[in-house]
ROGU-564759 format. One record per residue (C-alpha): x, z, y. Coordinates in steps of 0.02 Angstrom, whole numbers. Layout:
# ROGU-564759
((X, Z, Y))
...
# end
This chain:
# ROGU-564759
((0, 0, 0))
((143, 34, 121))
((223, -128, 76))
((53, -211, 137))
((28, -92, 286))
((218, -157, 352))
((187, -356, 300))
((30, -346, 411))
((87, -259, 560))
((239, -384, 557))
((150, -530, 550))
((36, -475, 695))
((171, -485, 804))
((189, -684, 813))
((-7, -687, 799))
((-9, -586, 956))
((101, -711, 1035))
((5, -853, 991))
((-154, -775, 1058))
((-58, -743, 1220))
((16, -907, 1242))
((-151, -1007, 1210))
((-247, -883, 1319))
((-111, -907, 1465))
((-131, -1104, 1445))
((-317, -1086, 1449))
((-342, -971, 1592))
((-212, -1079, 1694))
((-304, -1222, 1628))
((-465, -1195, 1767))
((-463, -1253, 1943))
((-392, -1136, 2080))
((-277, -985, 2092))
((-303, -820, 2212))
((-226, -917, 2375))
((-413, -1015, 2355))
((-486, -851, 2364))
((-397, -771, 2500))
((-405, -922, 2607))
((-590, -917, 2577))
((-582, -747, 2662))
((-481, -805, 2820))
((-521, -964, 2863))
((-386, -951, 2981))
((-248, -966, 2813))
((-130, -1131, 2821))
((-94, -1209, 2688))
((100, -1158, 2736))
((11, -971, 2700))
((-44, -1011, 2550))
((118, -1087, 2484))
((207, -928, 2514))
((79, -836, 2412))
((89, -958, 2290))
((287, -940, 2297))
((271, -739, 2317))
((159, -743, 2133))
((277, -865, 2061))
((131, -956, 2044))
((255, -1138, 2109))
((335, -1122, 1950))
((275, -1227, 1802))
((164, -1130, 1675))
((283, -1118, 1542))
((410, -1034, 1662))
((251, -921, 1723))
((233, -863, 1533))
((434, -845, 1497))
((408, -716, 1642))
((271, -630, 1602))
((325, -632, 1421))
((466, -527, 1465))
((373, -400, 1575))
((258, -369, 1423))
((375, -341, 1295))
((418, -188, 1413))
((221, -140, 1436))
((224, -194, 1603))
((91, -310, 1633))
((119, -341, 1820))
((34, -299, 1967))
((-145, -360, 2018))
((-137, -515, 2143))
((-299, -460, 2220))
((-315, -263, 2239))
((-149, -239, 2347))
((-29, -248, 2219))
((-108, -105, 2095))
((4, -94, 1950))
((-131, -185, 1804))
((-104, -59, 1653))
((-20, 91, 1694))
((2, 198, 1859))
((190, 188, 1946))
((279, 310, 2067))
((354, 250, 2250))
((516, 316, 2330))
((404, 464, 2394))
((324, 523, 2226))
((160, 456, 2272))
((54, 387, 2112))
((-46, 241, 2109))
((-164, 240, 1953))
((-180, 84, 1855))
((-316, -42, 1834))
((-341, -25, 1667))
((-299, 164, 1668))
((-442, 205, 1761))
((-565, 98, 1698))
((-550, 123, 1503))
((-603, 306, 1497))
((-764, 251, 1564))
((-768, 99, 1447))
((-718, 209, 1293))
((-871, 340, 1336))
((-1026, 214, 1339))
((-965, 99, 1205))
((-916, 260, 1091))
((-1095, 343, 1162))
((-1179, 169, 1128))
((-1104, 146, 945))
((-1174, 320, 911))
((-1359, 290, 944))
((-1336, 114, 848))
((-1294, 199, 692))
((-1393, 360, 723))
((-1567, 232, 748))
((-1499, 71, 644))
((-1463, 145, 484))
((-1620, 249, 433))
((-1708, 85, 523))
((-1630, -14, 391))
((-1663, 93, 253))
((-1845, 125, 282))
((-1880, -83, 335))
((-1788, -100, 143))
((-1899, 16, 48))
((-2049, -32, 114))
((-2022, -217, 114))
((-2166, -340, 181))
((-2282, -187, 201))
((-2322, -112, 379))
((-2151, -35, 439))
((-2052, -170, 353))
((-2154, -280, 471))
((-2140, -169, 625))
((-1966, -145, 611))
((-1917, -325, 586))
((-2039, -364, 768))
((-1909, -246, 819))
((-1771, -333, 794))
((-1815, -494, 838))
((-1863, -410, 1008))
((-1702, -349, 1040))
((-1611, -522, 978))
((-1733, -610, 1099))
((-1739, -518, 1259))
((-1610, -523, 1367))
((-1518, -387, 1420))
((-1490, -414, 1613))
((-1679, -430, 1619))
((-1717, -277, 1517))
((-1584, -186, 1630))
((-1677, -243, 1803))
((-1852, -197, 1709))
((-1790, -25, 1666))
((-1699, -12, 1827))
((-1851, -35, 1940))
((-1976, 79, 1813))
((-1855, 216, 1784))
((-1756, 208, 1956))
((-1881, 146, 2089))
((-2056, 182, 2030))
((-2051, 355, 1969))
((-1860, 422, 2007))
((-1855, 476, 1839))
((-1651, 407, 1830))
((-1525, 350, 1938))
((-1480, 152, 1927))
((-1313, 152, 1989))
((-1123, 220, 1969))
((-1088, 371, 1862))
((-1130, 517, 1996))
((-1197, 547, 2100))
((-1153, 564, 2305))
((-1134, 751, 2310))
((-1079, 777, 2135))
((-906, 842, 2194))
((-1018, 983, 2277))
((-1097, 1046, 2111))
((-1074, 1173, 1974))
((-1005, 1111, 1804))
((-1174, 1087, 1718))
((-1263, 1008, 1852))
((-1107, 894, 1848))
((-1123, 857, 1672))
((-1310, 852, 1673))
((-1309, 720, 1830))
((-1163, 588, 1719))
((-1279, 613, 1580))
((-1406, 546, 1681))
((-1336, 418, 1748))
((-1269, 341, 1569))
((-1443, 333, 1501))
((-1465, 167, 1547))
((-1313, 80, 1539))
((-1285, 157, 1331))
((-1464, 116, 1295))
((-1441, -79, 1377))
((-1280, -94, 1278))
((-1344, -37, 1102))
((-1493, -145, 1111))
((-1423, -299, 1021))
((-1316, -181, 912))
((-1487, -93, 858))
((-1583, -254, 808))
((-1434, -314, 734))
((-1365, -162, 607))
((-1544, -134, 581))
((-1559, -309, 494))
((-1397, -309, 407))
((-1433, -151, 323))
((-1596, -189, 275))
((-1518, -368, 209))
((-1403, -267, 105))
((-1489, -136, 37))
((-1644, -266, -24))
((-1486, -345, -107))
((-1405, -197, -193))
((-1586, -134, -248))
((-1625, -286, -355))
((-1443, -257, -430))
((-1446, -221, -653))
((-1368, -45, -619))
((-1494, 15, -491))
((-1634, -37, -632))
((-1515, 46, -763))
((-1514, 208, -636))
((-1720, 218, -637))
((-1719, 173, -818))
((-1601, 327, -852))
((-1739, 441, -767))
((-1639, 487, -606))
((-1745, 555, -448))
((-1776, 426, -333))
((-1696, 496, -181))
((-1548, 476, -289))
((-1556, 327, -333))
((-1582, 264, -156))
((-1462, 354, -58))
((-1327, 414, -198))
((-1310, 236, -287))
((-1395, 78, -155))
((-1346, 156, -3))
((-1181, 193, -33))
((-1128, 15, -77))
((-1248, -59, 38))
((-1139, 5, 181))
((-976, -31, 107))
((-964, -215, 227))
((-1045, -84, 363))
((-859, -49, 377))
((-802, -225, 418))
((-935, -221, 538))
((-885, -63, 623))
((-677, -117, 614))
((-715, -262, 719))
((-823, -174, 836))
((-659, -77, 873))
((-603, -223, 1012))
((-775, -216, 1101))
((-781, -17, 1124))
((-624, -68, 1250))
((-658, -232, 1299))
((-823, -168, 1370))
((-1000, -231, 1418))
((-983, -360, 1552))
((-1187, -360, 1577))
((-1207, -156, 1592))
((-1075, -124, 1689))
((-1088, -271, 1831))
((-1279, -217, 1827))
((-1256, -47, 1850))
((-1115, -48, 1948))
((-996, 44, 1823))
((-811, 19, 1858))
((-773, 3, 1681))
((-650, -144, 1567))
((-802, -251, 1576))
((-832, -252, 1773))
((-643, -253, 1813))
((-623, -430, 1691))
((-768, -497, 1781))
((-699, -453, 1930))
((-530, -537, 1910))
((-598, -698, 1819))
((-677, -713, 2009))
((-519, -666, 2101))
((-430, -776, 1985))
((-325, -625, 1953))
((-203, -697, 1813))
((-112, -529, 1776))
((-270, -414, 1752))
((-373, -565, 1661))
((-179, -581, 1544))
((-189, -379, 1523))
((-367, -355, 1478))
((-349, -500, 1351))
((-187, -461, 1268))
((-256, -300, 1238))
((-399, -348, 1185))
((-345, -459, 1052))
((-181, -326, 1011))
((-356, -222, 964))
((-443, -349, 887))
((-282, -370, 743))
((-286, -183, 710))
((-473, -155, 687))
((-465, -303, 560))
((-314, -193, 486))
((-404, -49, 499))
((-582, -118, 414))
((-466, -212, 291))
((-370, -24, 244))
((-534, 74, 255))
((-655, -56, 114))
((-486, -38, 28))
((-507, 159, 17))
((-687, 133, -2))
((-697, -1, -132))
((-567, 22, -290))
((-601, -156, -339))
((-539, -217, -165))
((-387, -94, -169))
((-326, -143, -353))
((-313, -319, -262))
((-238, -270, -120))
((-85, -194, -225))
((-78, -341, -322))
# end
């Protein structure tokens, strides 16, 4: 297993590369650069102006020269500093002359990523999974049929629209939850629990908005599995044997109806970071998913390069990760994997 646990990690390292390279290409690839976007802001901006930003951002060099250099700032975890937001470092915070900090892009925003995708992947499997099970047992009866309405409601709607809706019930009509930012104005001002109570508040929304699709969609593919692993020769041998039903159910189908749950959750790994571009911008959340939206705008090459290579550095382990864990979970899939 260790042998296979060292082959992978090596080999993601070229992957990784790859990934970067092609997603440098691409995002160079589109029309415009952030001297466009600053001279849109002062009209006043020659185009001598914006050749010295473009020669300030190195951005006069040709792309592969762009990539050498910001190849070599990466393989130090330096991923630059942010063309648009006054030369913020992008990942991590950095110290002047004078000891003063400046707190990094992608430092300050992934806490707040990490907390509604973690709170959000909570409630999916806290609401998908008995969902699931229940829409499996009672199949083409009344709460089978209920249940699957259910999740083709959440597939169909979409979830800017469901935010506004829920924004203007919740928020304007009765002022039952706040529909913007984490805190409130004067939170600074109050005790602990009021504190906590006020960011619970405000979360409600954005966690609910980003489960939604996650709900309708565990929902079905536990239900899928479990009608599968119920018509299975050793669930029939199980109830021929006499065992309770409960037993049956949730000691034998259940447990192996989840097993490719685990993929599932693995991959999931790269969107608790990568964020929920629609809840955030909505709700004006400065988390991953705002800040990438943000710099695709800007055309903010450095933050767009750090969010991605992140992103797809996670991506590579949670496939490691799902691929180690159905391994530990499955002894048919771990004789292979020593073989």
């Amino acid at each position: 297993m260790l042998k296979y646990l060292l082959k992978r990690l090596f080999w993601m390292v070229p992957l990784l590369i790859g990934i970067s390279l092609v997603s440098f290409l691409i995002i160079h690839l589109a029309p415009g650069d952030i001297t466009m976007t600053e001279a849109g802001f002062d009209p006043k901006a020659s185009e001598e102006s914006r050749q010295k930003l473009r020669e300030l951002y190195n951005l006069d060099k040709p792309v592969i020269v762009q990539y050498g250099l910001w190849l070599q700032r990466m393989a130090k975890l330096d991923f630059g500093t942010s063309f648009a937001s006054h030369q913020r470092p992008v990942f991590w915070q950095t110290k002047d002359k004078n000891g003063n900090v400046t707190p990094g892009m992608i430092q300050e925003a992934l806490p707040i990523t990490l907390l509604i995708n973690v709170l959000s992947l909570g409630l999916i499997i806290l609401v998908a999974l008995p969902l699931g099970v229940i829409s499996a047992l009672t199949q083409n009866r009344l709460p089978d049929r209920a249940i699957t309405l259910f999740v083709f409601v959440g597939f169909a709607v979409p979830g800017f629209w469901l935010a506004l809706l829920l924004m203007y019930w919740t928020g304007v009509v009765h002022d039952w939850l706040p529909i913007s930012g984490l805190h409130s104005q004067d939170a600074e001002h109050m005790h602990w629990l009021a504190y906590t109570w006020d960011a619970l508040k405000h979360l409600v929304l954005p966690v609910f908005i980003s489960a939604l699709s996650g709900l309708a969609g565990i929902s079905l593919f536990v239900r899928n599995g479990m009608l599968d692993v119920l018509h299975q020769d050793y669930i029939t041998t199980a109830r021929a044997k006499g065992l309770p039903e409960h037993t049956v159910v949730y000691g034998h189908a259940l447990r192996n109806a989840l097993l490719p749950l685990i993929t599932i959750l693995g991959l999931s790994i790269p969107g608790l970071i990568g964020g929920s571009v629609i809840a955030e911008s909505i709700f004006a959340i400065p988390g991953m998913g705002k800040l990438f939206y943000d710099a695709v705008l800007m055309r903010d090459f450095p933050v767009i390069m750090g969010i991605l290579t992140i992103g797809s550095a996670l991506t590579l382990l949670g496939n490691l990760m799902a691929d180690l864990a159905y391994a530990w979970a499955d002894p048919r899939v771990r004789r292979g994997v020593m073989q």
